[in-house]
Backbone as ProteinMPNN parsed JSONL, in Angstrom:
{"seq_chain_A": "XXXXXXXXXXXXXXXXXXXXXXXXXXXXXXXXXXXXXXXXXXXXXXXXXXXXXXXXXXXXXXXXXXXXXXXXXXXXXXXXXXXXXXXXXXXXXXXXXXXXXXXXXXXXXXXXXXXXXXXXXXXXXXXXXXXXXXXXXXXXXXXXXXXXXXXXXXXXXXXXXXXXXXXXXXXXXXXXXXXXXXXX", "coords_chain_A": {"N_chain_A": [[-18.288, -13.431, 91.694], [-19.411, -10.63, 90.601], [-16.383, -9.863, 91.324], [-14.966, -10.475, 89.333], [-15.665, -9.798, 87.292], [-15.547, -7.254, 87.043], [-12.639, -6.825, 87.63], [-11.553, -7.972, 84.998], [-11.186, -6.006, 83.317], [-9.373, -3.414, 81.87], [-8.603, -0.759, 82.846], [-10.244, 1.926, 84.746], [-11.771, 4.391, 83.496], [-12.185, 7.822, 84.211], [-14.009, 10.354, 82.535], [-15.287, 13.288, 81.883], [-16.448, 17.019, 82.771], [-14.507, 19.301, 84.402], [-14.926, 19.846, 87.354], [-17.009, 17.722, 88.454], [-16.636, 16.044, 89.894], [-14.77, 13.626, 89.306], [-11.862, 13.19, 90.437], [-12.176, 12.501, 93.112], [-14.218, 10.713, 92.977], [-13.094, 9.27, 92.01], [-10.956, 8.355, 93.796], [-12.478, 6.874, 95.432], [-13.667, 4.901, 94.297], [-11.234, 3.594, 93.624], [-10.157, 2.557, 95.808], [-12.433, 1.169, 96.766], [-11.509, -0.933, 94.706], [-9.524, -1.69, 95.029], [-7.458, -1.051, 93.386], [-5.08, 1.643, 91.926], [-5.51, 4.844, 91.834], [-5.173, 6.968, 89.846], [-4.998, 10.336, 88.836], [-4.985, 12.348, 86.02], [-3.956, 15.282, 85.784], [-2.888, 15.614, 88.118], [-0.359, 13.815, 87.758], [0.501, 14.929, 85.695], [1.418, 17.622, 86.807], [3.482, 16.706, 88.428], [5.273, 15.172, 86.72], [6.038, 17.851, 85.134], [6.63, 19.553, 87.29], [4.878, 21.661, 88.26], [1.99, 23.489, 88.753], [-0.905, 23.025, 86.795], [-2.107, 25.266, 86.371], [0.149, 26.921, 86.083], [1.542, 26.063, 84.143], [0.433, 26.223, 81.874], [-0.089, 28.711, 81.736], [3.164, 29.803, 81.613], [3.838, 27.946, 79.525], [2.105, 27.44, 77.835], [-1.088, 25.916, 76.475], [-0.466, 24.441, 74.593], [1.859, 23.02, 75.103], [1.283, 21.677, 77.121], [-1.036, 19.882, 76.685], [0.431, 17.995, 74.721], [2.059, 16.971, 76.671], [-0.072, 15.449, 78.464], [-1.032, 13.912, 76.074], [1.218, 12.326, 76.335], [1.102, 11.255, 78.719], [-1.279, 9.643, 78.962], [-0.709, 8.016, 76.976], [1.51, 6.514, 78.281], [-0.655, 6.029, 80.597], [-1.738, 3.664, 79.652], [-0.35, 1.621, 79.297], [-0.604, 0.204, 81.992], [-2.493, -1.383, 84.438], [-5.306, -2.073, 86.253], [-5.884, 0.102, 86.624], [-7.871, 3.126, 88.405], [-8.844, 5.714, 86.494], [-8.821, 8.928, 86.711], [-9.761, 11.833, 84.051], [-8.034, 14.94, 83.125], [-10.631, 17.456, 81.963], [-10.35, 17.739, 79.449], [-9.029, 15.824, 77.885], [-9.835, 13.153, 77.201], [-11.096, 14.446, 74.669], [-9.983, 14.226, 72.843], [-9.276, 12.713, 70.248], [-7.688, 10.146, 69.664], [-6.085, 10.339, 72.413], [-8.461, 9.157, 73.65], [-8.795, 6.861, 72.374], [-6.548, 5.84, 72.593], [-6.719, 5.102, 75.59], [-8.627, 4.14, 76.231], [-8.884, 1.472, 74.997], [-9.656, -1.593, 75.947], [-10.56, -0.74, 78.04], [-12.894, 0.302, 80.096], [-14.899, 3.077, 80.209], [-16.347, 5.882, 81.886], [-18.493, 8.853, 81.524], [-18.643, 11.706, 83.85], [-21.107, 13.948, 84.388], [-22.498, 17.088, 85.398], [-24.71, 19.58, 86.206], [-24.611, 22.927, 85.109], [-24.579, 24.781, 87.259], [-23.901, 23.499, 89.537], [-21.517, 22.772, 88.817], [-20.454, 25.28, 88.965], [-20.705, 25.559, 91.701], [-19.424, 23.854, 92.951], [-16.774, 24.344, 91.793], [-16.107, 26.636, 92.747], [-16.114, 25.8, 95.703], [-13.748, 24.716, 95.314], [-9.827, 24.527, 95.903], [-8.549, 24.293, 94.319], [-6.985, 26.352, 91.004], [-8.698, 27.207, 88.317], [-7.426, 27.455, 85.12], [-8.839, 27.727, 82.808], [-11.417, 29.172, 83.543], [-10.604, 31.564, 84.241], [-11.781, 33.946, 83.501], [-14.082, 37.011, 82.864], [-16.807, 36.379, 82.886], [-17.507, 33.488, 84.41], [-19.834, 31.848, 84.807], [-20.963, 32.083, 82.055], [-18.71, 30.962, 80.745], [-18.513, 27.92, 81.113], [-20.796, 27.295, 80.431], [-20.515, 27.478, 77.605], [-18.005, 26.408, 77.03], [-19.273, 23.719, 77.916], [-21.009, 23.577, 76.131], [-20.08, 23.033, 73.146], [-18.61, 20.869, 74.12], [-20.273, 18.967, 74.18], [-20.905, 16.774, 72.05], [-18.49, 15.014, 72.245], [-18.108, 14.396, 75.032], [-20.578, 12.903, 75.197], [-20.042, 10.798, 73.404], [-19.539, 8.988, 76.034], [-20.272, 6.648, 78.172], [-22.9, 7.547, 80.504], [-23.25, 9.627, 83.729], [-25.105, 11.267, 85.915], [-23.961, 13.45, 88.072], [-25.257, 14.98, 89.572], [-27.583, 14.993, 91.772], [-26.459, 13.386, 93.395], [-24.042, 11.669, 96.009], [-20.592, 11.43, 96.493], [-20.157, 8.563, 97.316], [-22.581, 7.271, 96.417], [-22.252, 7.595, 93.629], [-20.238, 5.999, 93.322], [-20.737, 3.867, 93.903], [-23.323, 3.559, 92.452], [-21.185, 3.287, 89.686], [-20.349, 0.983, 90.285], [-21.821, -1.061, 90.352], [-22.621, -0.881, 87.417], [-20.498, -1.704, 86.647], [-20.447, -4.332, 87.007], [-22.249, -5.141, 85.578], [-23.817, -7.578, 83.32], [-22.701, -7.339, 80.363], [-20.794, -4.732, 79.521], [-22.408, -1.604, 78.064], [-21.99, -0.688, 74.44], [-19.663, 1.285, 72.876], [-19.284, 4.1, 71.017], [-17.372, 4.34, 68.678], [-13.967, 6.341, 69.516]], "CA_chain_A": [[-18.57, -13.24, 90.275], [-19.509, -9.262, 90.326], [-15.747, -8.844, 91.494], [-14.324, -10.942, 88.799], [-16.089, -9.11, 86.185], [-14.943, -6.0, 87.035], [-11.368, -6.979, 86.928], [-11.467, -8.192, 83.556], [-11.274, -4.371, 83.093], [-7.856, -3.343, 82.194], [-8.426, 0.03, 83.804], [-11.915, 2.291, 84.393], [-11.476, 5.967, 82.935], [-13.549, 8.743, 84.445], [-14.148, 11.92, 82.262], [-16.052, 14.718, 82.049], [-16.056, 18.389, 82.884], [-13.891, 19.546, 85.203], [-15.983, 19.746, 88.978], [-18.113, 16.66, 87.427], [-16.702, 14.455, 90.629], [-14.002, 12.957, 88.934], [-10.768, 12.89, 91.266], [-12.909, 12.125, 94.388], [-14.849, 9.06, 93.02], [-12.057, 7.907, 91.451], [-9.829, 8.099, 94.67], [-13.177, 6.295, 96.554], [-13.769, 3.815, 93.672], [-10.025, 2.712, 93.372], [-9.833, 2.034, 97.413], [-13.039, 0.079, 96.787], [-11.789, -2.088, 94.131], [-7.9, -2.056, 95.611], [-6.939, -0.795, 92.417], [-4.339, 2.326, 92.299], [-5.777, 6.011, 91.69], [-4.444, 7.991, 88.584], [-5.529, 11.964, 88.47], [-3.804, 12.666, 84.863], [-3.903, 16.364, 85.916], [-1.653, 15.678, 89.094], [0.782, 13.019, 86.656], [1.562, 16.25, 84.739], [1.95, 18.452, 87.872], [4.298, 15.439, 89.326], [6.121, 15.269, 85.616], [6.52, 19.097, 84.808], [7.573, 19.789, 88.83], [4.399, 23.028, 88.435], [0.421, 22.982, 89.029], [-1.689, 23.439, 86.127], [-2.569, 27.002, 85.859], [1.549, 27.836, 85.925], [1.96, 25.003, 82.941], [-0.563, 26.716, 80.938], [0.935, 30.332, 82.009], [4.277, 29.529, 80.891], [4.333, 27.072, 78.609], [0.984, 27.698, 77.019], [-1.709, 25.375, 76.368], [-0.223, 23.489, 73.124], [2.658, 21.899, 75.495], [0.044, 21.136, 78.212], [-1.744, 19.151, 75.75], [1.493, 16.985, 74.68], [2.237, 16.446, 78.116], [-1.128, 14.463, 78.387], [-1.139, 12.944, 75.49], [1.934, 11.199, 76.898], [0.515, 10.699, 80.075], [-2.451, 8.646, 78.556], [0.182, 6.886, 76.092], [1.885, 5.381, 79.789], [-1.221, 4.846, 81.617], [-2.556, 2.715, 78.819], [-0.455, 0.658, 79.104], [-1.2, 0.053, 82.884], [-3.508, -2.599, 84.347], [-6.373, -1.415, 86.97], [-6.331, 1.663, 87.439], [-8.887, 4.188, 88.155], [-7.723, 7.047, 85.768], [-9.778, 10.371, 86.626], [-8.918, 12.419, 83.338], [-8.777, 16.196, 82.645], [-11.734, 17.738, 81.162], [-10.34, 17.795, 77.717], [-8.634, 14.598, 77.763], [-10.432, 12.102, 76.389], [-11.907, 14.553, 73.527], [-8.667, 14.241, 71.882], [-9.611, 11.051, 69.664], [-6.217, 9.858, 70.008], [-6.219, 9.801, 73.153], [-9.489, 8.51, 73.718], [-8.435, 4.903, 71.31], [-5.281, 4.802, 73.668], [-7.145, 4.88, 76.955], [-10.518, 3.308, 76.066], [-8.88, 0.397, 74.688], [-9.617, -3.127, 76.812], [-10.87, 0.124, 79.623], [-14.305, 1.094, 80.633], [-15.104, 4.72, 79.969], [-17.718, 6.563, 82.06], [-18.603, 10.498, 81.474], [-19.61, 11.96, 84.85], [-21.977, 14.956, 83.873], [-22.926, 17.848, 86.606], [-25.325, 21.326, 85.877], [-23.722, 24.362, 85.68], [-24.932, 25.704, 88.693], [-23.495, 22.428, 89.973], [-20.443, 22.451, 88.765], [-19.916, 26.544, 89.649], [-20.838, 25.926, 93.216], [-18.378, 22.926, 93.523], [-15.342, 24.756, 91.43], [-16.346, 27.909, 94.225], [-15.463, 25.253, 96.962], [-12.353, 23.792, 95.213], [-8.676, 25.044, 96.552], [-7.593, 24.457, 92.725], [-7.384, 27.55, 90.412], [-8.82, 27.034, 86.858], [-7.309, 28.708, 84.08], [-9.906, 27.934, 81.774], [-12.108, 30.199, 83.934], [-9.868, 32.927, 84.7], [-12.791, 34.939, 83.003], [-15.072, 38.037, 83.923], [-18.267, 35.676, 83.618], [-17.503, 32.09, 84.954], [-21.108, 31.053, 84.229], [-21.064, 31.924, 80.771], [-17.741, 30.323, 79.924], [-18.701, 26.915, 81.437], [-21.901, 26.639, 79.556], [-19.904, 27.443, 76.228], [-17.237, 24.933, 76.992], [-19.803, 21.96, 77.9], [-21.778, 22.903, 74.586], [-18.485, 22.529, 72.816], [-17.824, 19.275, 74.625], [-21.545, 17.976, 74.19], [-20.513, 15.655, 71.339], [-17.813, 14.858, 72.821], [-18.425, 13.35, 76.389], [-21.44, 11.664, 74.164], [-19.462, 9.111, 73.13], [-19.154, 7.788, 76.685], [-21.092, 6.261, 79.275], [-22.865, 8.718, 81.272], [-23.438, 8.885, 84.901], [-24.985, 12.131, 86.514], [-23.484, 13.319, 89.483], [-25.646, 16.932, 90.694], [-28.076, 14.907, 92.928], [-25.508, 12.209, 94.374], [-22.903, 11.769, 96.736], [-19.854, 10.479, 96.146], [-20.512, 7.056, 97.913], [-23.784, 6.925, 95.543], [-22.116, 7.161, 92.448], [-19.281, 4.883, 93.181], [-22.346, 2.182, 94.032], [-23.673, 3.276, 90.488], [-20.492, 2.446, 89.077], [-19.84, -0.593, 90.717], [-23.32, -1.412, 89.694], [-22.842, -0.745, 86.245], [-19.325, -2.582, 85.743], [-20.646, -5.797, 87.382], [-23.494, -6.144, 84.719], [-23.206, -8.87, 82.021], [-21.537, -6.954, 79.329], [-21.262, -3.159, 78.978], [-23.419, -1.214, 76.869], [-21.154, -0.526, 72.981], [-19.07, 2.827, 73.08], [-19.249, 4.652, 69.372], [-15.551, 4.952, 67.906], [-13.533, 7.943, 69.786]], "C_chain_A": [[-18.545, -11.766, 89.907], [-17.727, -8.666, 90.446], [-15.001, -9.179, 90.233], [-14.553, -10.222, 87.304], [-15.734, -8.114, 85.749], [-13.425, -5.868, 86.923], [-10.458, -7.412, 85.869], [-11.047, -6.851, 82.448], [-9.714, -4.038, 82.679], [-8.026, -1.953, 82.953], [-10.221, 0.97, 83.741], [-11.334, 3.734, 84.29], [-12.819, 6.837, 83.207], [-13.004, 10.356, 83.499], [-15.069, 12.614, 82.474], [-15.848, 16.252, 82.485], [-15.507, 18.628, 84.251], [-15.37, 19.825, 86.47], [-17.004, 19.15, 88.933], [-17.835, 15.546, 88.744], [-15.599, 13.705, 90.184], [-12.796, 11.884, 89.558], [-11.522, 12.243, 92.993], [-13.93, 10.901, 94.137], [-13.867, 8.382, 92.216], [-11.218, 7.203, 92.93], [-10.885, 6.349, 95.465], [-13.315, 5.025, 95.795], [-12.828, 2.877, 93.642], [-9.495, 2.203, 94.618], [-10.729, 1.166, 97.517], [-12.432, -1.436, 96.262], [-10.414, -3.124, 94.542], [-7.329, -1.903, 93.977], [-6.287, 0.571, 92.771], [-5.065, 3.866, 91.31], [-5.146, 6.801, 90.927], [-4.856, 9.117, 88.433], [-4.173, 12.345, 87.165], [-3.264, 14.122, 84.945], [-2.605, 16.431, 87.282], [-0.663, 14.956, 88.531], [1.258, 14.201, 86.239], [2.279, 17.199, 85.42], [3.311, 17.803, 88.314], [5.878, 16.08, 87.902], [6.774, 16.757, 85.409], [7.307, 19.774, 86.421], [6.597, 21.606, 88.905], [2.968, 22.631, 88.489], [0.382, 23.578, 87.357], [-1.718, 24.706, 85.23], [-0.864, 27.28, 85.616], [2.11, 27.121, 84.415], [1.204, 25.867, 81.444], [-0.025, 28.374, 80.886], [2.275, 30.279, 81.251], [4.619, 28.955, 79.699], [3.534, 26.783, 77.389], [0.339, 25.85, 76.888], [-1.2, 24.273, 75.47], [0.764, 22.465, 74.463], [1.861, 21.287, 76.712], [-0.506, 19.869, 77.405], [-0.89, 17.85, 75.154], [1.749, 16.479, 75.956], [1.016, 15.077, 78.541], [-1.5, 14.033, 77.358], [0.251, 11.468, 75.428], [1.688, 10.467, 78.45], [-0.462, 9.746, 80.077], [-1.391, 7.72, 77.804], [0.561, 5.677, 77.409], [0.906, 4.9, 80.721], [-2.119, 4.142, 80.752], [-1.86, 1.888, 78.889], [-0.027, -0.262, 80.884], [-2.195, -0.734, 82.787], [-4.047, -1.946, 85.984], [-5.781, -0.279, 87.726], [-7.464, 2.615, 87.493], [-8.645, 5.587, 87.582], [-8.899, 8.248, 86.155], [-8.871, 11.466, 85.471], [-9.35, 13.857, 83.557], [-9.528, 16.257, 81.686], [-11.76, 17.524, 79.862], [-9.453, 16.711, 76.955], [-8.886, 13.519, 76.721], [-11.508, 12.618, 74.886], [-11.051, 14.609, 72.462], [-8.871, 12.417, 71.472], [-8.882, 10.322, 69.83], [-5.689, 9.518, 71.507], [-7.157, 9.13, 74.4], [-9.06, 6.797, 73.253], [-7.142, 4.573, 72.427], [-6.137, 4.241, 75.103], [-8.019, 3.974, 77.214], [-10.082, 1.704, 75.93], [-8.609, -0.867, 75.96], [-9.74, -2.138, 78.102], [-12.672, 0.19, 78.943], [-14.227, 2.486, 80.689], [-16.701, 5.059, 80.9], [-17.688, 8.365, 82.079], [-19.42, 10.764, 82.74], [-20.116, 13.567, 84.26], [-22.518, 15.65, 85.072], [-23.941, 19.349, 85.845], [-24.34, 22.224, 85.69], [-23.91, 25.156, 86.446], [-24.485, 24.77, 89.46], [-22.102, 22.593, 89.857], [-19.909, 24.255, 89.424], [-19.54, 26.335, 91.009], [-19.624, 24.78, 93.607], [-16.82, 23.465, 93.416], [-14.793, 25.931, 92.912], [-15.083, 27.607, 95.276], [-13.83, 24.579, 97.101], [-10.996, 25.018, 95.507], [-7.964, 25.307, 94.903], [-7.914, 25.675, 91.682], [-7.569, 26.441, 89.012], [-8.87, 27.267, 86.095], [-8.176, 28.796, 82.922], [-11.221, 28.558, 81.941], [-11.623, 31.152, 84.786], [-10.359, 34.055, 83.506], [-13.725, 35.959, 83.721], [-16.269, 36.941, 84.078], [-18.276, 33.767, 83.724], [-18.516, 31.28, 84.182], [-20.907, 30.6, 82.743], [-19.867, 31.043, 80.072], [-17.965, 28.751, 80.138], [-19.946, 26.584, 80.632], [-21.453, 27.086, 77.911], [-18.985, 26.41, 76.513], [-18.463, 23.938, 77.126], [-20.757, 21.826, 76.646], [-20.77, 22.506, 73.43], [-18.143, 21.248, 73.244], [-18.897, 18.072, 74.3], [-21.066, 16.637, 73.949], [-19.545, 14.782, 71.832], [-17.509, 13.816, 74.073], [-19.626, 12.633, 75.521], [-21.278, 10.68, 74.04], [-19.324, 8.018, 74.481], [-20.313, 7.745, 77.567], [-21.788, 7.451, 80.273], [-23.557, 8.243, 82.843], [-23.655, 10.788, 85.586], [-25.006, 12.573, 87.888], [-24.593, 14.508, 90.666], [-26.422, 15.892, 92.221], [-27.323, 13.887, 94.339], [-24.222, 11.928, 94.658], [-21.714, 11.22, 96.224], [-19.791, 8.72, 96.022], [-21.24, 6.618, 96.752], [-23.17, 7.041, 94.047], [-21.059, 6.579, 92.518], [-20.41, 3.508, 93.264], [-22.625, 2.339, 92.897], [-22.126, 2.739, 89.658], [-19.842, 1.205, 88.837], [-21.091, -1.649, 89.844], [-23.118, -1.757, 88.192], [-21.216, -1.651, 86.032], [-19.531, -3.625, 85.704], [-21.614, -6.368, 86.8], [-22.882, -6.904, 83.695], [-22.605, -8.244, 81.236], [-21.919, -5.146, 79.274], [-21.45, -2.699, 77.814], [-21.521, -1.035, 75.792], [-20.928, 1.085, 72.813], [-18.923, 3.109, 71.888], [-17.649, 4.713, 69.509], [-15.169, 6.032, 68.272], [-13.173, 8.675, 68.652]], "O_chain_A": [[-17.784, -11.454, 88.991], [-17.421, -7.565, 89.989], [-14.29, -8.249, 89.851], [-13.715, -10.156, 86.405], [-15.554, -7.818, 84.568], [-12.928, -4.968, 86.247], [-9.235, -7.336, 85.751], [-10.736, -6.816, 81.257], [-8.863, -4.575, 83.389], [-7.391, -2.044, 84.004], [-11.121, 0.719, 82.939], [-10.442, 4.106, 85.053], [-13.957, 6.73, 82.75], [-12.063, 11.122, 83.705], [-15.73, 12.422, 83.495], [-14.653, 16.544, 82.456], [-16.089, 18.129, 85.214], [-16.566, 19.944, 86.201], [-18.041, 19.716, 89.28], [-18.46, 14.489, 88.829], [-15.44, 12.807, 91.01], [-12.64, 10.668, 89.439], [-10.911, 11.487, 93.749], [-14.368, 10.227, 95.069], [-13.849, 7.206, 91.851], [-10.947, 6.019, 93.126], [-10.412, 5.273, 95.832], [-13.127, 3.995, 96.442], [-13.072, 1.671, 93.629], [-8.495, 1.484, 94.611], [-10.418, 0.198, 98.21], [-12.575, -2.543, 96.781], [-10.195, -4.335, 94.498], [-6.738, -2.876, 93.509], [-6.688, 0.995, 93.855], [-5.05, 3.792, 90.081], [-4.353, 7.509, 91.549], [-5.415, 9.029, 87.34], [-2.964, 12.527, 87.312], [-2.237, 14.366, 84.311], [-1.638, 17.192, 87.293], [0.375, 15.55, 88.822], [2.438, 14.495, 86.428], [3.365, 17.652, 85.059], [4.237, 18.58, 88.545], [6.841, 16.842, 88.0], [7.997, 16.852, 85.515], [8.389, 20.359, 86.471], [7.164, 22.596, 89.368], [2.704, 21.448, 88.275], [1.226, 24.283, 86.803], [-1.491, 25.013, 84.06], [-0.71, 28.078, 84.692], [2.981, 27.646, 83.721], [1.603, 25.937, 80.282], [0.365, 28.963, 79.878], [2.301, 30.832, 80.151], [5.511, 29.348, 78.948], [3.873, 26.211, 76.352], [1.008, 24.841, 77.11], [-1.607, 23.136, 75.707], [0.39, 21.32, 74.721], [2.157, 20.138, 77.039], [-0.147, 18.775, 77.841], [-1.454, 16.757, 75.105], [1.534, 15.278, 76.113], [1.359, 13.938, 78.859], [-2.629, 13.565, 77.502], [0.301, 10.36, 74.893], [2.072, 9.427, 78.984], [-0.594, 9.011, 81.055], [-1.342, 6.557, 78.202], [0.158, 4.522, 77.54], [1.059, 3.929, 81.463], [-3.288, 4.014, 81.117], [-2.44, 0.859, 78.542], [0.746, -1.219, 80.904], [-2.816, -0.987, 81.754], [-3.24, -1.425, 86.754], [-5.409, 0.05, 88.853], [-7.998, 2.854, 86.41], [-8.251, 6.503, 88.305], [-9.974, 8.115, 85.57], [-7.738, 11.884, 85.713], [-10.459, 14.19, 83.974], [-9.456, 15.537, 80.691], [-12.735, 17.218, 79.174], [-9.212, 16.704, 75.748], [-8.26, 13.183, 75.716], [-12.276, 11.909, 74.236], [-11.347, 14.988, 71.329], [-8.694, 11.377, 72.107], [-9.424, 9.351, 70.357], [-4.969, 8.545, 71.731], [-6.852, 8.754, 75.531], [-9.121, 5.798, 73.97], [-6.84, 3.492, 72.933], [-6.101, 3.079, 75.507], [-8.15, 3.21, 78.171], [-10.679, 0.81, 76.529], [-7.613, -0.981, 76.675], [-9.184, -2.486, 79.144], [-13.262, 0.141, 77.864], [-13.312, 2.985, 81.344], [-17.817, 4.608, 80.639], [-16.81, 8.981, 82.683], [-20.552, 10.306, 82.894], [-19.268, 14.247, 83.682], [-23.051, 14.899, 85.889], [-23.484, 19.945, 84.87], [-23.232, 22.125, 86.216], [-23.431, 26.288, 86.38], [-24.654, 25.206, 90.599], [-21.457, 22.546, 90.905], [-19.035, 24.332, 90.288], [-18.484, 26.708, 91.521], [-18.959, 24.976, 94.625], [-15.918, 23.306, 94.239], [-13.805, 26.027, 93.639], [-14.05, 28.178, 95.624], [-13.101, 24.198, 98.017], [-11.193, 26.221, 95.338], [-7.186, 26.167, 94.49], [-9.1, 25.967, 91.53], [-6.971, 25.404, 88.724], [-9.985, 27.489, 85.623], [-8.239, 29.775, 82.178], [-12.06, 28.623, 81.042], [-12.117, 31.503, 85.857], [-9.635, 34.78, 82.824], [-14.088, 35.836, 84.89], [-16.676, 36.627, 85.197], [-19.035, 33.02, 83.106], [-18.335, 30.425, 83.316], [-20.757, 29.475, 82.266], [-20.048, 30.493, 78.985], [-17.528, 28.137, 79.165], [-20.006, 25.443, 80.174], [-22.325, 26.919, 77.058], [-19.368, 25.316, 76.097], [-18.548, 23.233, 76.12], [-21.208, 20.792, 76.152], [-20.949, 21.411, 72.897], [-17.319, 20.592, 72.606], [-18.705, 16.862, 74.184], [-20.84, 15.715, 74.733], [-19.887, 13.599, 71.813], [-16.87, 12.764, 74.056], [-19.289, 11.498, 75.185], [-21.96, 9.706, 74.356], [-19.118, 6.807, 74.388], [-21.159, 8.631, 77.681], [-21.007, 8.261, 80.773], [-24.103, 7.187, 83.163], [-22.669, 11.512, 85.728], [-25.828, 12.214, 88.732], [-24.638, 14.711, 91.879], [-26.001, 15.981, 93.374], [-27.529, 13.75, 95.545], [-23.334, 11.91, 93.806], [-21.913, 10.378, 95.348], [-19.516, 7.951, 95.101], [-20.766, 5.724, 96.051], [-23.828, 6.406, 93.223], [-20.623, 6.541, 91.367], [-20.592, 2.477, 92.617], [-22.319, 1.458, 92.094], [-22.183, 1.681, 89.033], [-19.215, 0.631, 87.947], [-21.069, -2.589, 89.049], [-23.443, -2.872, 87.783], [-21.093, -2.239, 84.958], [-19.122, -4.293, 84.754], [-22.028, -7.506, 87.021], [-21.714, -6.872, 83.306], [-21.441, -8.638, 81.314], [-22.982, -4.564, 79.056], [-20.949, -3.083, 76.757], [-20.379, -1.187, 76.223], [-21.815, 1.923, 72.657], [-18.254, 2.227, 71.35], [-16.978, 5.136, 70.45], [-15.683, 6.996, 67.705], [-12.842, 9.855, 68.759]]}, "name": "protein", "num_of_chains": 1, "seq": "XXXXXXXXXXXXXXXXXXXXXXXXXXXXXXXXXXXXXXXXXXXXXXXXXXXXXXXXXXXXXXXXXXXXXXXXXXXXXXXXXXXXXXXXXXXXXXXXXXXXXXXXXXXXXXXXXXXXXXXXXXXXXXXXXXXXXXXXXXXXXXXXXXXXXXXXXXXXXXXXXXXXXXXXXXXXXXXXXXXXXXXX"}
């Protein structure tokens, strides 16, 4: 019954702020459920044939931004997948209504002393803190995003492992009906 519930799902969409956990409980969630692993941030890398930071270097931010709003257009219309989106993904209303629709949305949420110490450890550069004060730019982006991730489900990651919040999410898809997501 709990698994049948959960595949009623057409796909489960993880956002939130970049080093929030995203790509790593999606990979662990979508091997749980035998569903197929989507990072929309590596789709664009894959599509453009460049990482991230060189997409945004070159090509500037505006075509970055088209790029994933076609990348959400195609995996909407996909059936279980675990989508881990970039940070600023799903605050684009637009492509929030594509993704969300007949999906499960959860916002994973981390500190900012949480999320510093994880970005620290990550191999990936992040041009949206290719700033003198790291700190400060991360707690201006997530007050900027507040509203934003708001709208979705939340699920905070600082004190728990990966494992532990794939169990919370399993948890939470397999209840009787999920809670009512405000209009992206």
């Amino acid at each position: 019954m709990t698994q049948r519930k959960i595949t009623q799902q057409r796909n489960i969409i993880l956002t939130g702020f970049m080093g929030t956990g995203k790509s790593t409980v999606g990979k662990i969630l979508a091997r749980r459920l035998g569903w197929d692993f989507v990072d929309t941030d590596a789709r664009i890398e894959q599509i453009q044939g460049r990482c991230v930071a060189e997409i945004f270097e070159h090509q500037g931010e505006e075509s970055f931004r088209r790029c994933e709003a076609q990348v959400a257009e195609s995996l909407a219309n996909g059936y279980h997948y675990v989508i881990a989106t970039g940070g600023r993904l799903m605050l684009d209303r637009q492509n929030a209504a594509v993704l969300a629709r007949d999906s499960r949305v959860f916002c994973l949420h981390a500190a900012t002393e949480e999320i510093l110490r994880r970005l620290r450890d990550s191999p990936n550069r992040r041009p949206l803190l290719d700033v003198p004060d790291a700190e400060r730019r991360v707690r201006q982006l997530l007050a900027q995003r507040q509203e934003g991730y708001g709208r979705f489900e939340p699920i905070i990651t600082d004190e728990l492992s990966p494992q532990q919040v794939v169990e919370e999410l399993l948890r939470r898809l397999s209840a009787a009906s999920p809670p009512i997501q405000q209009a992206p």
